[in-house]
C-alpha positions in Angstrom: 154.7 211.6 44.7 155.0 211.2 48.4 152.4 212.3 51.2 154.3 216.1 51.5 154.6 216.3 48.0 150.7 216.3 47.2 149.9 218.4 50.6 151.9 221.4 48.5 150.5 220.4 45.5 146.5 220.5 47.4 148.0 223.7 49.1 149.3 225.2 46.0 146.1 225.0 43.8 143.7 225.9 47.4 145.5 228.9 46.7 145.2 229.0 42.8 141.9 227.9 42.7 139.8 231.1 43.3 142.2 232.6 40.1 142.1 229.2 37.9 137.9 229.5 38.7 137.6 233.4 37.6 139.8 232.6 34.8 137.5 229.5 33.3 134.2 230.8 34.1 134.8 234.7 33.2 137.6 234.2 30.1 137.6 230.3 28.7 133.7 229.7 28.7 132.6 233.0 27.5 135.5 232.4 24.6 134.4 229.4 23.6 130.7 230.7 23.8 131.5 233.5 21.4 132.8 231.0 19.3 129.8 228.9 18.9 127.4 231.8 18.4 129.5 233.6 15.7 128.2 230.4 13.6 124.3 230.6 14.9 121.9 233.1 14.5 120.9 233.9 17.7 118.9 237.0 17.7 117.4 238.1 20.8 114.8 240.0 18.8 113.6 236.8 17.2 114.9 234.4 19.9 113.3 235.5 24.0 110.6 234.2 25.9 108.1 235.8 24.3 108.7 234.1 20.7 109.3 230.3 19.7 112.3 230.6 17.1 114.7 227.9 17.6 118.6 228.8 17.3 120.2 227.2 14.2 123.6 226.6 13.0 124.3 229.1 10.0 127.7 228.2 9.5 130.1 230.7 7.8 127.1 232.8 6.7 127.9 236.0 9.3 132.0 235.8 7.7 130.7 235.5 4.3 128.3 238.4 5.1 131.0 240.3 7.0 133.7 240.4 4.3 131.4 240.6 1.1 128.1 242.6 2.1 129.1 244.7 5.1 129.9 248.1 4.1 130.1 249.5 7.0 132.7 246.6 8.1 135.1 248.0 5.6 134.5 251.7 6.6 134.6 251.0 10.3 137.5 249.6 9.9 138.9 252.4 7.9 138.3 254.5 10.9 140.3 252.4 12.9 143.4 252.2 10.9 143.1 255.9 10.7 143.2 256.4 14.4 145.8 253.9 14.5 147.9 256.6 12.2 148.9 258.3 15.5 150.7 255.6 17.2 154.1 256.5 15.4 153.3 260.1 17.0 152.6 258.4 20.3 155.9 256.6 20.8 157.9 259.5 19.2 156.6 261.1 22.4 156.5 259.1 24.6 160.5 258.4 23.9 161.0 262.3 23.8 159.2 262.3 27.2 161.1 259.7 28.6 164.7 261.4 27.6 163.4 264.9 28.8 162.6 263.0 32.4 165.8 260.9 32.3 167.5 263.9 33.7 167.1 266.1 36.8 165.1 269.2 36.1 165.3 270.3 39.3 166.5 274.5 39.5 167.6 277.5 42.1 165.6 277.8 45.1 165.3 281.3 45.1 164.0 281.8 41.5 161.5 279.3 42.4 160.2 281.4 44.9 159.2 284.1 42.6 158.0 281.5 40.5 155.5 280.2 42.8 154.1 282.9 44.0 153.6 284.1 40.6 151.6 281.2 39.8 149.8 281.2 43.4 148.5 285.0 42.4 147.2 284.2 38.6 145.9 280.7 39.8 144.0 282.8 42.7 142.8 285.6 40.3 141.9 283.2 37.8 139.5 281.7 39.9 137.9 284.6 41.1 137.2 285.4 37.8 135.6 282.3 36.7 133.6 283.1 40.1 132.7 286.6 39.0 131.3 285.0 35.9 134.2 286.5 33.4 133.7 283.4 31.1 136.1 282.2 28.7 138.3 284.8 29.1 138.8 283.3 32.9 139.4 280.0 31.8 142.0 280.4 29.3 143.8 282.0 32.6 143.6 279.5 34.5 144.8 277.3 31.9 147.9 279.3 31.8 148.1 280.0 35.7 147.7 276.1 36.0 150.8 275.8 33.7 152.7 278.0 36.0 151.6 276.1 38.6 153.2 273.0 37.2 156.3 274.8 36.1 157.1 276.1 39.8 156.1 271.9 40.8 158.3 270.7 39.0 161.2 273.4 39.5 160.9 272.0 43.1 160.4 269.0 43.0 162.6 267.8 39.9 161.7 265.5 37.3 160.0 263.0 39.6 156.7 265.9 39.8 157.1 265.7 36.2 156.7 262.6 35.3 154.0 261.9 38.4 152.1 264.8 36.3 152.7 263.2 32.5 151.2 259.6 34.1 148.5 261.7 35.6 146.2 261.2 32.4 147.0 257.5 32.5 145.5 256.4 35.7 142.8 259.4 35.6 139.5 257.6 34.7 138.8 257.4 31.2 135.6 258.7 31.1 136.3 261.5 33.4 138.6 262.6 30.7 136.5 262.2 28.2 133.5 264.2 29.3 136.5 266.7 30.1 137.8 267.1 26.9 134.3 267.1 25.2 133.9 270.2 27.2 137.0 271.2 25.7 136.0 270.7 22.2 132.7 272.9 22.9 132.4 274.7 19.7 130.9 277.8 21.8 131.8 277.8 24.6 135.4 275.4 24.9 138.6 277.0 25.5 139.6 275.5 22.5 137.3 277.5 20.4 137.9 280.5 22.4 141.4 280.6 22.2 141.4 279.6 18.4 138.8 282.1 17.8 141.2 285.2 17.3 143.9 283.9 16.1 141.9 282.5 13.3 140.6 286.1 12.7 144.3 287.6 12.3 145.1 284.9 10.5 142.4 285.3 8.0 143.9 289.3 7.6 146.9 288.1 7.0 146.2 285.4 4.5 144.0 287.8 2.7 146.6 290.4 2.4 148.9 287.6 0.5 148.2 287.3 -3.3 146.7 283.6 -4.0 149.5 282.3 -6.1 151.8 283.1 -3.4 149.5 280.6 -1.3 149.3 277.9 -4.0 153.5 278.1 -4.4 153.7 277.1 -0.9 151.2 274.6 -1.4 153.3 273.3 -4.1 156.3 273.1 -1.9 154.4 270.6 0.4 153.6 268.6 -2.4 157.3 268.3 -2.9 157.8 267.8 0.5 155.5 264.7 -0.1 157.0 263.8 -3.3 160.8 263.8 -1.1 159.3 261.6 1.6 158.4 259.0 -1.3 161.8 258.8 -3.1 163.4 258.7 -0.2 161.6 255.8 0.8 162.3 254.3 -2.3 166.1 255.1 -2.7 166.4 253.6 1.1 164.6 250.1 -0.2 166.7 250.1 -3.3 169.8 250.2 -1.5 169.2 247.9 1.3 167.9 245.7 -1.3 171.6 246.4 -3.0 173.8 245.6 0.1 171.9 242.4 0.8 169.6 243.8 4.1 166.5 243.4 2.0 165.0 240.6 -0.5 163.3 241.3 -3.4 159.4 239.6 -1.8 160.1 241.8 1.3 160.4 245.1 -1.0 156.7 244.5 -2.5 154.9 245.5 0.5 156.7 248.3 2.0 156.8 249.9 -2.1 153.1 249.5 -2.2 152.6 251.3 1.2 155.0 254.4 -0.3 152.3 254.5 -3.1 149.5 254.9 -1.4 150.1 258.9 -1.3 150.6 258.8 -4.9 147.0 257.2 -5.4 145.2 259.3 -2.5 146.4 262.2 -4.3 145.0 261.5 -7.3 141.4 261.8 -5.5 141.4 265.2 -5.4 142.1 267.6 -7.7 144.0 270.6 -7.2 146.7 267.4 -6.2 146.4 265.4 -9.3 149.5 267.3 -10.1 151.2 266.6 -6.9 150.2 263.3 -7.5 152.0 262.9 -11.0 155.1 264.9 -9.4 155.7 262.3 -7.0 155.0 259.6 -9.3 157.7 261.1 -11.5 160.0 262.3 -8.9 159.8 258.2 -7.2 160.7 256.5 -10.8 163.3 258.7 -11.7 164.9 258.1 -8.4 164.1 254.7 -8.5 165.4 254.3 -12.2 169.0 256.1 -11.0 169.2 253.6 -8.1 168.6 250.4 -10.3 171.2 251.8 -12.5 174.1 252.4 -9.7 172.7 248.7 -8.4 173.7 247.5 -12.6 176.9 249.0 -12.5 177.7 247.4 -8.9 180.2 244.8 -9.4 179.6 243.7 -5.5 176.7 242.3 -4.9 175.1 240.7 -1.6 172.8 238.2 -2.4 169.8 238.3 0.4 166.8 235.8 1.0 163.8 236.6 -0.9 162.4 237.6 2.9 165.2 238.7 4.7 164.6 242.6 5.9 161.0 242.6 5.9 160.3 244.1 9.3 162.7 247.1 8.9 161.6 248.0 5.6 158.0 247.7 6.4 158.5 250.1 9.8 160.5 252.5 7.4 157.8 252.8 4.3 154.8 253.3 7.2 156.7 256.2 8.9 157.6 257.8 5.3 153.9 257.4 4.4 152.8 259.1 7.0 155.3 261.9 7.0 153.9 262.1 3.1 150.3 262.2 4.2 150.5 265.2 6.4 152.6 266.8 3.7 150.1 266.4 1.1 147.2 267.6 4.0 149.4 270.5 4.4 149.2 271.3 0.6 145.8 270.9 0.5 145.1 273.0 3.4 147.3 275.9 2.1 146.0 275.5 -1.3 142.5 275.9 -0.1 143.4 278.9 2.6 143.1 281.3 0.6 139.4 280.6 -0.5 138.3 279.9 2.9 139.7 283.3 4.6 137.5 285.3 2.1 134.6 284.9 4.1 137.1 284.4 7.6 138.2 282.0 9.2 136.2 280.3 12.1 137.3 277.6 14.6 136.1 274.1 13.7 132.9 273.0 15.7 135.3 269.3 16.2 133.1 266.7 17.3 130.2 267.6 16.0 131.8 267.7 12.4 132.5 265.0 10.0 135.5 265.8 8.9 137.0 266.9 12.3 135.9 264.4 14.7 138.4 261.7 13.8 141.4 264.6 14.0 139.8 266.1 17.7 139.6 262.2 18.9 142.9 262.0 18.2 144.8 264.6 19.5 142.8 263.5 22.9 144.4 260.8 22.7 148.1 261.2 21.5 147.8 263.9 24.6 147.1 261.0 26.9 149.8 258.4 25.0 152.5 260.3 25.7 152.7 260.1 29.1 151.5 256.6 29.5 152.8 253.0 30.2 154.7 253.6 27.1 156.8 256.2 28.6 158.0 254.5 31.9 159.2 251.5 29.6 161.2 253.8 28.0 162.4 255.7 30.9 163.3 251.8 32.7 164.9 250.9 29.5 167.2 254.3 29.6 168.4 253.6 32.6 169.7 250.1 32.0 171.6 251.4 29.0 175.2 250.5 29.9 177.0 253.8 30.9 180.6 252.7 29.4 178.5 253.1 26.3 178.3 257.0 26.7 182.1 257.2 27.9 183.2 255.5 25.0 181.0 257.8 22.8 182.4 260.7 24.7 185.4 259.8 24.0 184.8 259.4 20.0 183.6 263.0 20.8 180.0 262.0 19.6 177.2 264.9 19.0 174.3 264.3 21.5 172.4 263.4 18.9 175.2 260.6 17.8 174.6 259.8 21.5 171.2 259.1 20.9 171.2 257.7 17.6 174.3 255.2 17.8 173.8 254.5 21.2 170.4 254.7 23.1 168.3 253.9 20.1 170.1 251.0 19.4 169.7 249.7 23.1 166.1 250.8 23.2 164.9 248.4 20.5 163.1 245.4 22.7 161.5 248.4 24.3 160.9 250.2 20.9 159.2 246.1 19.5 156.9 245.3 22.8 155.7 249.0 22.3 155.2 248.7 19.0 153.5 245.0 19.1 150.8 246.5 21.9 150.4 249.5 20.4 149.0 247.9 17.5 147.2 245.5 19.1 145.1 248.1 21.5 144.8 250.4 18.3 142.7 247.4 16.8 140.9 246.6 20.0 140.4 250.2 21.2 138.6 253.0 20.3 134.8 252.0 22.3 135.1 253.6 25.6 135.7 257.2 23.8 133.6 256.8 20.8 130.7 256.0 23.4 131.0 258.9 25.7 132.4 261.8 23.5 130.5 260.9 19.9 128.0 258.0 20.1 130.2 256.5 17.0 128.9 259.9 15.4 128.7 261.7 13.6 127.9 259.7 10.3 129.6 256.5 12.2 132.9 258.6 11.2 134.4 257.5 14.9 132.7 254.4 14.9 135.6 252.0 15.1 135.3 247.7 15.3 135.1 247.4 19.0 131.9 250.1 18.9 130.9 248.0 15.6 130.7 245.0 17.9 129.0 246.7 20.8 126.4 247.9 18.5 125.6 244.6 16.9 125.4 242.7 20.1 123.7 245.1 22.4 122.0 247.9 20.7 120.2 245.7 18.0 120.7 242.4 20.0 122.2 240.1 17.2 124.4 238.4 19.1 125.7 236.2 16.8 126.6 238.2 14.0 128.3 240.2 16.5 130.6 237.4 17.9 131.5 236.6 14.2 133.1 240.0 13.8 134.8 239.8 17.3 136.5 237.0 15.9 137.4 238.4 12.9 138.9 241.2 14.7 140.8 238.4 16.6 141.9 236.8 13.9 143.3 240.3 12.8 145.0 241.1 15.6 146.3 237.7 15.8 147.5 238.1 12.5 149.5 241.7 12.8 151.1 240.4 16.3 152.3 237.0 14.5 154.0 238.6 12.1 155.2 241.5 14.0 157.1 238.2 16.4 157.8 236.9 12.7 160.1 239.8 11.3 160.0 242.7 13.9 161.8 240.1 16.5 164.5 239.0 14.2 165.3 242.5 13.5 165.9 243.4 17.7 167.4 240.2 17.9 169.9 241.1 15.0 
């Protein structure tokens, strides 16, 4: 290396230095740190200045703990997959966003007009109300007028105001919006509430009015709908698995997700029933395919792995779709008995049962208009246009459009989504469970990364809180290795 050559080399790493220092001292050391207390038992209830316990070596006594004692590992963990439920609903939207914003909104100059000064006037009277101490009442109007408001925006400004207001939530301090929707979800005095409040009361009229059976049929009918999402599932798997895109070890996994509505309904009563319909419904249509496959003389013989990835992302979104069907039923079976005494709004946060659902429409509202959507939007415009013109010319449906030719162009974007959507589902979950819930109530929002917080800061075992960092890393580490292992070669195909 000559005498210039190392100058650039010192001058190079002069510059580099201040990062490669803030990267060993704030990211490598407190790593490997972590790492050597998840195997002590540093306490700093037992271990301060004030007492003389030494720290000792435990070894794999916080894992052993972790995975065969810890209850509330397993249901903390619970609650994480179960916010992580709404991360198909998150990219559905985001991609929805993305094509709505691909195109120019923007509309007639003099209709807009009217438009804004429409929205100038409610906006304006809305606020004088809230000032005059109207209440709720105000505030559900200058919801609406602030809807105008953005309406007559973005009617002048085009879809560039549009998608500056969808990425608002993004950037908008987390905890700001937090506190904000927990005022939201006031159960006396939230807009939420207030505007749920009558509706619930006609509703509870109506459903009255409506003999029960009638209520119970429909319930039935979501059941079905549940029982259709299954055997669809399973006649997809069964054919792939007959023209060679599947392999018989890669169909385990995504059949045994498909079942998991079948054993969750058995849980509950009144859809035991379901529960044996869809059981039925899944083995006679799995019975008919195996059949057509026996009489196949063509067959495509496939590697006992081959297909796992796009099975696997098919049975998760069919067992969803089966889930809500099957909370549907329940809901509608139950209606009936509920609106006897009338309906009231939920009280959301403060409830066991609703705080998980309240934390997560919060955040499939913020989701949709996050990072997620401009990779989308960036990936729509580098789909090749002779693409379209050919489709034109095949006088494709817009939806053929969209299905035979942007979806298929959009999967790297659809994988990388996927891949950190997962990741920051495991990871996530702390900064709104501590300012909206305390983890509460019960610990039914308590979610690993709060589980960790806890462990290491409110009751100061430090160690036993670094072991189930690193068995949250070794999770995630896990799902984003095989996601490169399968969902890759299925984009790259």
């Amino acid at each position: 290396m000559g005498k210039r050559d190392r100058h650039n080399l010192a001058l190079g790493l002069a510059f580099l230095g201040p990062n490669i220092l803030g990267f060993l001292c704030f990211t490598i050391l407190p790593l490997v740190f972590s790492l050597v207390l998840a195997f002590s038992n540093w306490d700093l209830q037992l271990h301060n200045m004030f007492k003389d316990e030494q720290i000792k070596c435990v070894g794999f006594a916080h894992f052993t703990r972790l995975l065969l004692q810890e209850r509330d590992f397993l249901r903390f963990f619970g609650n994480t997959l179960f916010f992580m439920m709404s991360i198909p609903f998150a990219i559905a939207g985001s991609l929805g966003a993305a094509l709505l914003l691909s195109r120019d909104l923007g509309g007639g100059t003099k209709r807009v007009y009217g438009w804004l000064i429409a929205g100038a006037v409610m906006v304006a009277s809305s606020v004088m109300l809230v000032v005059a101490g109207a209440g709720g009442t105000a505030m559900t109007i200058l919801l609406c007028g602030l809807a105008c408001g953005m309406l007559v925006a973005g009617s002048l400004g085009g879809s560039t105001v549009y998608r500056t207001l969808f990425y608002v939530p993004h950037f908008t301090s987390g905890v700001a919006v937090y506190i904000l929707w927990k005022k939201l979800y006031n159960p006396h005095t939230g807009p939420v509430n207030t505007v749920l409040d009558p509706v619930l009361t006609r509703v509870s009229g109506a459903v009255n009015g409506i003999p029960p059976g009638s209520m119970h049929a429909v319930a039935w009918l979501f059941a079905g709908g549940a029982a259709v999402f299954a055997a669809f599932g399973v006649r997809n798997l069964v054919r792939m698995w007959r023209s060679g895109d599947l392999g018989w070890a890669a169909a385990v996994l995504p059949a045994a997700i498909l079942s998991f509505p079948v054993v969750m309904a058995q849980r509950w009563a009144p859809t035991r029933a379901a529960g044996t319909m869809i059981l039925i419904l899944v083995a006679a249509t799995a019975t008919y395919e195996l059949v057509q496959a026996g009489r196949d003389t063509e067959r495509f013989p496939a590697t006992f792995g081959k297909g796992l990835g796009n099975a696997l992302m098919l049975s998760l979104a069919l067992m969803v779709g089966a889930f809500i069907a099957l909370g549907l039923a329940i809901v509608i079976y139950q209606l009936p008995t509920w609106a006897t005494d009338g309906l009231e709004p939920p009280p959301w946060l403060a409830s066991y049962h609703w705080a998980k659902p309240a934390i997560m429409v919060m955040g499939l509202w913020g989701a949709i208009g996050s990072n997620n959507m401009l990779l989308y939007l960036a990936g729509i415009s580098n789909v090749p246009q002779e693409l379209y013109e050919a489709a034109d010319i095949d006088g494709a449906s817009r939806f053929q459009r969209f299905w035979h030719v942007t979806w298929p162009q959009l999967a790297p974007v659809t994988f990388f989504i996927i891949v950190m959507s997962v990741i920051h589902g495991l990871q996530g979950g702390f900064e709104m469970a501590r300012t909206m819930t305390k983890g509460g109530p019960a610990g039914s929002t308590t979610t690993l990364s709060y589980f960790i917080y806890n462990e290491g800061f409110e009751t100061g075992r430090l160690g036993y809180a670094s072991a189930v960092a690193w068995a949250l890393f070794i999770m995630v580490f896990s799902v984003t290795v095989f996601n490169w292992k399968f969902g890759s070669r299925y984009v790259n195909d």
